[in-house]
Residue, then its C-alpha position, 0 to 999 in steps of 0.5 A: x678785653x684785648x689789647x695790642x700792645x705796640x712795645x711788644x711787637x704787637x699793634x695797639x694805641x699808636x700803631x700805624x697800619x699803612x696810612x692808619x694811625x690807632x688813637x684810641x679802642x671804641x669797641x669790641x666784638x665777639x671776634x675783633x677790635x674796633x679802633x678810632x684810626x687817623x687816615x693820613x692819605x689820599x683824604x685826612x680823616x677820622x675812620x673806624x679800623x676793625x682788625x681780629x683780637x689777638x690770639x683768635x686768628x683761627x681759620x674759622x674766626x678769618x673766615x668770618x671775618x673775610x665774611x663781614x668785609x665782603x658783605x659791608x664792601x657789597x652793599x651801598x645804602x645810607x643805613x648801612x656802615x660803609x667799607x672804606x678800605x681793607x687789608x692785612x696787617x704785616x703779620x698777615x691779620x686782616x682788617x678793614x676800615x669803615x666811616x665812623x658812626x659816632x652813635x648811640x644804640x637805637x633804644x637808648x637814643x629814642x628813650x633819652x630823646x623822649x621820642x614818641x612811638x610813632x616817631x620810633x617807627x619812624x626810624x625802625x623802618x629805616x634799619x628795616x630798609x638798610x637789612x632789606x638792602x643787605x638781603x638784596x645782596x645775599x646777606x642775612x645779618x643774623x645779629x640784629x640787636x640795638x647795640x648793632x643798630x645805631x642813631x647817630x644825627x646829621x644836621x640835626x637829625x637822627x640817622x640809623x646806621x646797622x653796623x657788624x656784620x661778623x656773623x652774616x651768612x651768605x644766601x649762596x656759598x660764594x661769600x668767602x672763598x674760604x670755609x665758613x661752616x659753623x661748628x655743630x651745637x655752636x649757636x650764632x647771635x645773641x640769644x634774646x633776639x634770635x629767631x627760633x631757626x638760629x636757636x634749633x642748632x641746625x642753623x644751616x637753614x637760617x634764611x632772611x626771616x629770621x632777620x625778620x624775626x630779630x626785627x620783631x624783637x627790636x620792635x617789641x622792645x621799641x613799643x613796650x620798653x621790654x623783651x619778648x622773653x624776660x632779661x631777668x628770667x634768663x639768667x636762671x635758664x639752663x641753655x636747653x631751656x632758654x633754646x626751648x623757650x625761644x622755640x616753643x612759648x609763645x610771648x605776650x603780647x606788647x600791650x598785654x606785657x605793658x599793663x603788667x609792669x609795675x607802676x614805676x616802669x610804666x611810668x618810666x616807660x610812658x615818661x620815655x614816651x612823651x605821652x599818658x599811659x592809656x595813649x601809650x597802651x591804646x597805640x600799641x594795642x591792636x594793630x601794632x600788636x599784630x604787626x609785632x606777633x606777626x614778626x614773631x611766628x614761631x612758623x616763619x611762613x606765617x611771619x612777613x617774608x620780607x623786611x620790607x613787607x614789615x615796613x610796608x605793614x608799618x607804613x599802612x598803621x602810620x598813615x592809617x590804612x589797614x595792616x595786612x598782619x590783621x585779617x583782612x576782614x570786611x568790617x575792620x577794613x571799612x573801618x580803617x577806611x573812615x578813619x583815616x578819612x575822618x574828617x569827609x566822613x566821619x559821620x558816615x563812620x557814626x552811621x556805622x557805629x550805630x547800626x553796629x551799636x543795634x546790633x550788638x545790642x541785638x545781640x546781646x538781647x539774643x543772648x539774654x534770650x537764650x538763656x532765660x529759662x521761660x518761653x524758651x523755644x519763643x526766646x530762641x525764635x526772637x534771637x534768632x530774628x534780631x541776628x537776622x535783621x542785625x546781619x541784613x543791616x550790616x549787608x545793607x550798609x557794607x554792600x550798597x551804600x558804604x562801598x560808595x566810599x570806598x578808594x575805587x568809587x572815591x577816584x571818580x569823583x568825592x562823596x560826601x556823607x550827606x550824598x551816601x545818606x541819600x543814597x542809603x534813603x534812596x535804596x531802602x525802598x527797594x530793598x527792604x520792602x517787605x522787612x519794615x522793621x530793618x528798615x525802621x533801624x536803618x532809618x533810626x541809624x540815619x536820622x541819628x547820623x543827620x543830627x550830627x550832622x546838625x541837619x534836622x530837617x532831614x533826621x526827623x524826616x527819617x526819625x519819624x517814619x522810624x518810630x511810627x513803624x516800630x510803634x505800629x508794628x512792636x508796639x509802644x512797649x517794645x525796646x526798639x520802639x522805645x530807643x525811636x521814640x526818644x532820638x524823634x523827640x530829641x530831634x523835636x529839640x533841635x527844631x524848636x518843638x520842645x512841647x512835642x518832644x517833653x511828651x514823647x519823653x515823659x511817655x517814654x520814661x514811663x514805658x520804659x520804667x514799666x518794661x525794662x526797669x530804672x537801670x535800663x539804657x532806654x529809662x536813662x536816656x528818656x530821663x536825659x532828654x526831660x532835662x534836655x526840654x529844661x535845657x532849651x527853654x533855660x530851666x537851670x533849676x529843673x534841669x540839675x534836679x533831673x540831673x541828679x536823679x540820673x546820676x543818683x541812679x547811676x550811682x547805685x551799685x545795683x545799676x548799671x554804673x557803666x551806662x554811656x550817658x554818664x560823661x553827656x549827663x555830668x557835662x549837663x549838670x555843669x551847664x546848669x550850675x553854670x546857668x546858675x551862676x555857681x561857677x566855682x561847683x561848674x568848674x571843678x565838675x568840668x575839669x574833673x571831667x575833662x581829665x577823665x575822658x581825655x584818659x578815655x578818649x583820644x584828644x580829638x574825640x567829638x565827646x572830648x572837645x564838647x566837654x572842653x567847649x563848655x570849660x572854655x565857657x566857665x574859664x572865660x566867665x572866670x576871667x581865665x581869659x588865657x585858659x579859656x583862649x588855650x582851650x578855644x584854640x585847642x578846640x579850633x585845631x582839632x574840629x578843623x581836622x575832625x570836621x574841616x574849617x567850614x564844619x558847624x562847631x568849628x564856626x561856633x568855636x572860631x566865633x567863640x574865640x573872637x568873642x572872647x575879646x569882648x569879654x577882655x574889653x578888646x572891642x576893636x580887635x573883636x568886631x575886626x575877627x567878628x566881622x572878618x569871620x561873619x561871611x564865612x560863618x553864615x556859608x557854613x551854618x546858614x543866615x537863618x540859625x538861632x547860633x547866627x542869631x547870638x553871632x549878631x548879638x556879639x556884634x552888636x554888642x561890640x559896635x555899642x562898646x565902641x559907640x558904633x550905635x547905628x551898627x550895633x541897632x542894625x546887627x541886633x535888629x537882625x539877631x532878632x528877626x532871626x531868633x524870633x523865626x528860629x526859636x520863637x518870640x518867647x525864648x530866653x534868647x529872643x528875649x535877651x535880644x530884645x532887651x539889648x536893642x532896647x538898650x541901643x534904641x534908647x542910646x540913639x535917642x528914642x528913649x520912649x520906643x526903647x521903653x514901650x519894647x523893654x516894658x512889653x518885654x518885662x510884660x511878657x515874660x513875667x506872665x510866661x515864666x514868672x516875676x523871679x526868673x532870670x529872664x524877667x529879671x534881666x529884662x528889668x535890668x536893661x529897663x534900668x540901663x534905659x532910665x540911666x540912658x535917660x537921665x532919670x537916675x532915681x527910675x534907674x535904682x527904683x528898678x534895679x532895687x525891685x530887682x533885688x528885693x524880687x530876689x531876695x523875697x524869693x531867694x535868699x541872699x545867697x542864691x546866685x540871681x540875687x547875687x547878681x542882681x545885687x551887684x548890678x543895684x550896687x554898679x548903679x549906686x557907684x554909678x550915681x555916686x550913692x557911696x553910701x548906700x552902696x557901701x551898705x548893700x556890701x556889708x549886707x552882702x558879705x554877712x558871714x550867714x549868707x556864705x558867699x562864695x570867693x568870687x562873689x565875697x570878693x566883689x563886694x569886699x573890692x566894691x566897698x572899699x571903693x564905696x567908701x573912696x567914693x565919700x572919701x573915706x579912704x583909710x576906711x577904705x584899706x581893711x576892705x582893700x585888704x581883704x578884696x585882695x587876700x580873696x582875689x588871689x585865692x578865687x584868681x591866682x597871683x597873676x590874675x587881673x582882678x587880684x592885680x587890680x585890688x593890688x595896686x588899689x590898696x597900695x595907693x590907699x596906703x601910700x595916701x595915709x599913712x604906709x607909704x613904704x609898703x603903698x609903694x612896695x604893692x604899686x612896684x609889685x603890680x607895675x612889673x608883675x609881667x604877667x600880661x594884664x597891659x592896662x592894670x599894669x599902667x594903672x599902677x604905674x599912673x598911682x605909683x607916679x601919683x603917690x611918689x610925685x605927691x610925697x615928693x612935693x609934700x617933703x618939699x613944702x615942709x619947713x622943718x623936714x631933714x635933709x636926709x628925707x628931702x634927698x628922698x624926696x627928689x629921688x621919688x620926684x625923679x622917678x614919678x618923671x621916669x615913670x610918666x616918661x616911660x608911660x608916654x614913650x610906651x602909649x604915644x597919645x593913648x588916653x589911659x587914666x584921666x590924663x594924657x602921658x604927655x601931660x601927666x609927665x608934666x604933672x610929675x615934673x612940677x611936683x619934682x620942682x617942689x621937692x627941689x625947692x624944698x632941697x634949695x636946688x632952685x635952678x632944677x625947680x626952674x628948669x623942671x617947671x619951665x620943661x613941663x610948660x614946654x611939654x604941655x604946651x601951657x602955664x600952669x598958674x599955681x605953680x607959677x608961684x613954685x618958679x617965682x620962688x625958685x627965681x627969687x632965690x636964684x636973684x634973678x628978680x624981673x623973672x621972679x616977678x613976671x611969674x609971680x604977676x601971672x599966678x597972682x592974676x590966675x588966683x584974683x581971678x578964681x572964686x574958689x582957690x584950692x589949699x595947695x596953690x594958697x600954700x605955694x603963694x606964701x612958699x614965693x612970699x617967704x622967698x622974697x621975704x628972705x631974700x629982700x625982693x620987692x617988687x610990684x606983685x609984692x608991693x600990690x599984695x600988701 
């Protein structure tokens, strides 16, 4: 580059010019130097000096450059560099100075700030405002550039500024008094981002749209990372070439040149970007594309005229409206119009994409007509009618009930979706009289876009006049006919009908198996809607089966492996594993889904969260409490915006949520969201509805857990009422209702009204569906709870033993409901402290020939070893802790709470016999896990109190132990003390595990007494036994003995012997004296002994 040099006479570094001192060079253009300057007055401040290289102060190159003076000090615009001050230096070279822009080029900045797309056009459309300004002014900039468009921030956020101006051309001749004519074949700008006028060497005609046209190629650059025309291409073109390929080829469009860059630039790009690649790609695409191509006309009559339109158009994409770079059709504008609107109407948008689903398919059936090589000349007539009837439709739609919507009719007064279907009911009478087939498919159209809309009642008002029309006049085996059959008999679902529906779809099945063939979409959906029947009445097992005959079929390459059911039926199969207990097959199915549609689909796409809001389901069931919340939230967040806050599965996703506190036994903060959700809930979906039903099961489980019982028999007795009306008396849910008000009934009292229910129930259910289904078996299952209620704990295993031998003659072992059923026989035997059988109905579980899987090997390996505690077997206990545990963290991660729990259960069983170093390790290691699980967390920290306390009072009783172990002693003492003291500063009066912490801080306290006896530090002994019968409020009489002895030592005999009196008449008075305070007595015996005391005690006792 150039320099100034001062000691030569010319101006460089240090160089004043009037009150401007040159500190350093920042930048350098075709025609002049820029400067960090140091003005010195009127103001002291930092500026940029921009004055003409050396050697280059021709009368062409001074023209320019008074240009770009006199066009920056004319404009006034927060995007736009500011002239400060201008002159001429003493040897006559112009300059002027403008405020610093210490920025950044425009693509560089958003790339380093990972900036978004929608964020960049943010920020493009400000340069389009500052270019705008200028064009205002009678300024085209003509080299516009991300070198000459900078970012710079202010406070704390990015500001654009446009900067050189050097070749800017005046829109009038009176820019510069002085000759600015641009020599022939001289081409101005920087070729990659030149319009095709500048590039034509007649540049004299270049005006404010090739501006437009540099613009185009920034924001080609912005979306797709690349140039319009190839950096690297450009380096092997002749100038003649180049020129004609700016004026000539037509470039790709941006999404068209993302999807051919390698992989490492996409992922570059979309890295940049902050987002995936098909949201990336699907953001550009379409309107964004013609926005760009519009700028980039090679006629520039057809590109914008102005920058502002292109800002305007760019506006209208961000906030959602319809582009005027797209043609404005009819159908593309009315889409925009539901999409921006999506959460008022999105139905109505289904109502659209219905009706433009039948016809395109009506379409396609033209086309397949057209071309079949039979009954050519009927074929065409049938084409011929299906575009009619299409073309009527859309008519219909466009021009009588969707205009309703539209911005001029919304301004008087909101229409709702359901306000435009009974409109679109209303008006079909009368316009489509004598044409029943359109309005067959118009009521087909609308019964479809009321069962999104969760109102059934009035689709199958519309379902059923469809299908008897196409029925009457088609024929059964007709297409339509067929497509009207199965939505009616999903419909029948919904209203509880499913021996209807299971009718209509096995006939429509056969039918179109018949006409269309195995691969048809109508033969998919009818073999869809038989597992739906399955589904509604609990038919886990049919259900998958069905499943995967469809999939199977799918799967066929002869097929067609792009039917649209194939993400609704994988999303049903893992509700039926997930019905079937296998929850480790229902979670890898879903989260494979999940992530596969949301490559497909946009995140808040009604499909997308439905496939969440079952992995929510399988995570909660996994104890993935956090996952399953994130999900929940998530779903929450975008159902609100999709449907609004008062919309049906938004309701269902809040109270899904709360429940999940249930499920983490927050009972407390549960019923607070519940019932603070309840009024709400039924506003939105209505008292009398099967999902209010299981509201008030949550309900009224939650006010059982807290012993509300009166509260949770009045919440399930209305979940009842309203199952049985809402589904009938033999549904699996009313059932399980049932079941769970008996369970409530018998905890008030009324034990013999709470069996007469459950053994009608058992009755019933094992007559409807057998004695091995799940709904029976649950049945059975609460009959037990209810003999436990009672106090008749042989009836209470008796059942839950028929549970499982039910299971296994029917089952096997390895089948989830038996699996189940022999976990709830195992709680029982815990429960009545039958560890001995209940440590065999473990080993026979965990034969390696039934194949568990994780989760349920786990269950059983954690629960025999606590089988074996139970009989006080506690060594025996450790190599099933220690197994529990390697399985916990595989099925649950590291910070799960199960593994935590089997963490700190098999470091107290270690620290008790025998591996107390590596006990205490474990017990550390769960108490400041951090990982968020409060009360396993605690736990460990009460068996870390616990083991440590215990050790510490056991080295003080031995006579012969070291020193060196008798230090150690007190220091684990000491930090049993700090651990029950943090334990009671952080729960206050909470009751955790058995103790309260003020209490157990004593419990602590008078084992660190022991130890310090045991050290012959008698005073501390004293002084800890003396705090802790001061913390909790009373003597402990056994270890009176521990304070007669520390006394005793101390010579302080009348204390010794009060305290020796008390313990002694505590024991007189006992039938049975435990081992420990026996040992404590002959600690105070050999204390006197030693030091000679006698008194009363002493005397008595011998």
């Amino acid at each position: 580059g150039f320099s100034l040099n001062s000691s030569s006479g010319r101006l460089g570094v240090g160089s004043q010019i009037g009150p401007y001192k040159l500190l350093e060079p920042i930048g350098e253009g075709g025609m002049g130097l820029f400067y960090l300057a140091q003005q010195s007055e009127p103001v002291r401040r930092k500026v940029a000096l921009k004055i003409i290289k050396p050697g280059m102060d021709s009368k062409q190159v001074i023209a320019r450059f008074e240009a770009e003076r006199q066009a920056l000090a004319m404009m006034d615009h927060p995007n736009i560099a500011k002239v400060l001050d201008a002159g001429t230096t003493e040897t006559g070279l112009p300059y002027f100075v403008m405020e610093l822009v210490r920025g950044i080029p425009m693509m560089d900045y958003c790339d380093q700030a990972k900036m978004p797309t929608r964020r960049r056009l943010e920020l493009f459309r400000d340069a389009c405002s500052a270019i705008q300004h200028a064009h205002n002014k009678g300024v085209i900039h003509r080299d516009i550039k991300p070198s000459n468009v900078l970012l710079t921030e202010q406070d704390g956020e990015p500001l654009v500024k446009v900067i050189d101006f050097g070749i800017a051309k005046a829109l009038t001749d009176n820019l510069t008094d002085k000759t600015m004519f641009t020599g022939m074949f001289q081409m101005m700008g920087t070729p990659l981002y030149m319009s095709p006028e500048q590039a034509s060497l007649s540049n004299v005609d270049v005006d404010t749209r090739s501006d437009v046209y540099s613009l185009g190629v920034m924001l080609y650059e912005l979306l797709s990372g690349t140039l319009p025309i190839d950096r690297d291409a450009v380096k092997e073109l002749s100038f003649d070439e180049l020129r004609k390929r700016i004026c000539e080829t037509e470039p790709p469009r941006p999404s068209k040149r993302l999807s051919t860059l390698n992989e490492d630039a996409r992922e570059t790009l979309v890295e940049r970007r902050g987002g995936n690649k098909q949201k990336v790609h699907r953001l550009i695409a379409n309107e964004l594309d013609w926005i760009v191509m519009k700028t980039l006309e090679k006629d520039r009559n057809r590109r914008y005229q102005s920058a502002r339109e292109l800002s305007e158009d760019i506006g209208r994409f961000l906030v959602g409206d319809a582009v005027e770079a797209c043609p404005p059709s009819a159908k593309y504008r009315i889409l925009k119009y539901f999409k921006r609107n999506r959460g008022p109407v999105l139905a109505t948008s289904a109502v659209v994409l219905a009706l433009c689903a039948g016809t395109a398919l009506s379409l396609w059936q033209a086309a397949q007509a057209t071309t079949a090589k039979v009954e050519a000349e009927a074929s065409a007539r049938f084409a011929q009618t299906k575009a009619d009837e299409s073309k009527a439709i859309l008519e219909f739609f466009v021009t009588d009930v969707l205009k309703s919507a539209m911005p001029s009719r919304a301004l008087e007064s909101e229409v709702t979706v359901k306000e435009m279907l009974v409109e679109a009911e209303a008006k079909m009478s009368s316009s489509f009289g004598d044409r029943p087939l359109v309005k067959a498919a118009i009521q087909e159209a609308i019964a479809r876009t009321y069962y999104s809309l969760d109102d059934w009642k009035s689709a199958e008002r519309n379902s059923s006049k469809a299908f008897e029309a196409r029925s009457r006049i088609l024929g059964q085996k007709d297409g339509d006919t067929i497509e009207s059959m199965i939505t009616h008999a999903r419909i029948l679902i919904k209203l509880n009908r499913v021996g209807e529906a299971r009718k209509l779809f096995d006939s429509a099945y056969d039918l179109a198996l018949q006409t269309h063939g195995e691969s048809d979409i109508e033969t998919f959906r009818a073999m869809f809607g038989i597992a739906s029947c399955y589904f509604a009445e609990s038919n886990y097992e049919d259900a998958l089966e069905q499943l995967e005959k469809i999939l199977d079929v799918a799967a066929n390459p002869l097929t067609n492996s792009n039917i649209p059911y194939k993400f609704s039926v994988r999303n049903a199969k893992t509700i039926s594993l997930k019905g079937l207990n296998r929850d480790e097959e229902a979670l890898e199915l879903q989260e494979a889904l999940c992530s596969e549609a949301s490559q497909l689909l946009d995140d808040n796409h009604p499909e997308l969260m439905r496939y969440r809001s079952v992995l929510a389901g399988i995570y909660e069931r996994k104890e993935d409490f956090s996952s399953a919340a994130q999900v929940y939230e998530t779903l929450i967040e975008g159902r609100t915006k999709v449907y609004g806050v008062k919309s049906r599965k938004t309701l269902l996703s809040r109270r899904d949520l709360a429940n999940l506190h249930v499920e983490m036994k927050e009972y407390s903060e549960a019923k607070k969201e519940l019932e603070e959700l309840l009024p709400l809930f039924i506003a939105g979906i209505g008292e009398f509805d099967s999902e209010t039903s299981l509201y008030y099961l949550y309900l009224g489980r939650t006010c059982r857990e807290l012993d509300e019982l009166e509260a949770s028999e009045e919440y399930l007795a209305k979940a009842l009422k309203i199952a049985a009306q809402t589904k009938g008396m033999t549904h699996s849910n009313t059932l399980l209702i049932k079941a769970e008000f008996a369970e409530v009934v018998a905890s008030r009292g009324d034990v013999d009204r709470a069996l007469t229910l459950i053994n009608e129930l058992i009755e019933q259910s094992t007559q409807v569906r057998g004695a091995d289904h799940p709904t029976t078996l649950n049945s059975i299952n609460k009959a037990a709870s209810i003999y436990a209620i009672a106090g008749r704990t042989s009836e209470a295993i008796d059942s839950r033993r028929k549970m499982y031998r039910v299971c296994v003659e029917s089952r096997g072992h390895s089948d989830a409901y038996t699996v189940k059923c022999a976990k709830l026989l195992l709680n029982t035997l815990l429960d009545f402290d039958q560890g001995g059988d209940a440590f065999e109905l473990c080993k026979e579980m965990l034969k390696r020939e039934h194949g568990l899987p994780d989760a349920e090997r786990y269950v059983f390996e954690s629960n025999a070893a606590l089988a074996l505690v139970k009989q006080e077997l506690i060594p025996d206990s450790v190599p099933y802790y220690e197994d529990a545990w390697k399985t916990a963290q595989e099925v649950f991660g590291e910070c799960g709470l199960s593994t935590l729990r089997q963490q700190s259960n098999l470091g107290f069983a270690l620290a008790t016999t025998g591996e107390f170093d590596r006990g205490v390790e474990l017990l550390r290691a769960v108490a400041n896990s951090g990982c968020g699980h409060k009360m396993v967390e605690d736990n460990a920290k009460y068996n870390l109190t616990t083991v440590l306390a215990n050790r510490c009072q056991a080295i003080g009783l031995e006579v012969d132990a070291s020193s060196d172990a008798r230090d150690k002693a007190i220091e684990m003492g000491k930090q049993a003390v700090a651990l029950a003291s943090v334990r009671k500063s952080e729960l206050g009066k909470v009751h955790v595990v058995g103790k309260s912490p003020a209490s157990r801080e004593a419990w602590a306290r008078r084992r660190l007494a022991v130890g310090f006896l045991g050290a012959r530090e008698f005073s501390a002994a004293a002084l800890e036994i003396e705090k802790a019968d001061e913390i909790q409020g009373s003597v402990q009489p056994g270890y009176s003995f521990i304070k007669a002895a520390a006394l005793c030592r101390l010579g302080r005999t009348d204390q010794s012997e009060v305290a020796y009196s008390e313990a002694r008449s505590w024991v007189d008075a006992q039938e049975v004296v435990p081992d420990t305070v026996i040992q404590f007595r002959e600690v105070a015996d050999r204390a006197m002994r030693e030091t000679n005391a006698s008194f009363g005690a002493s005397e008595k006792r011998n």
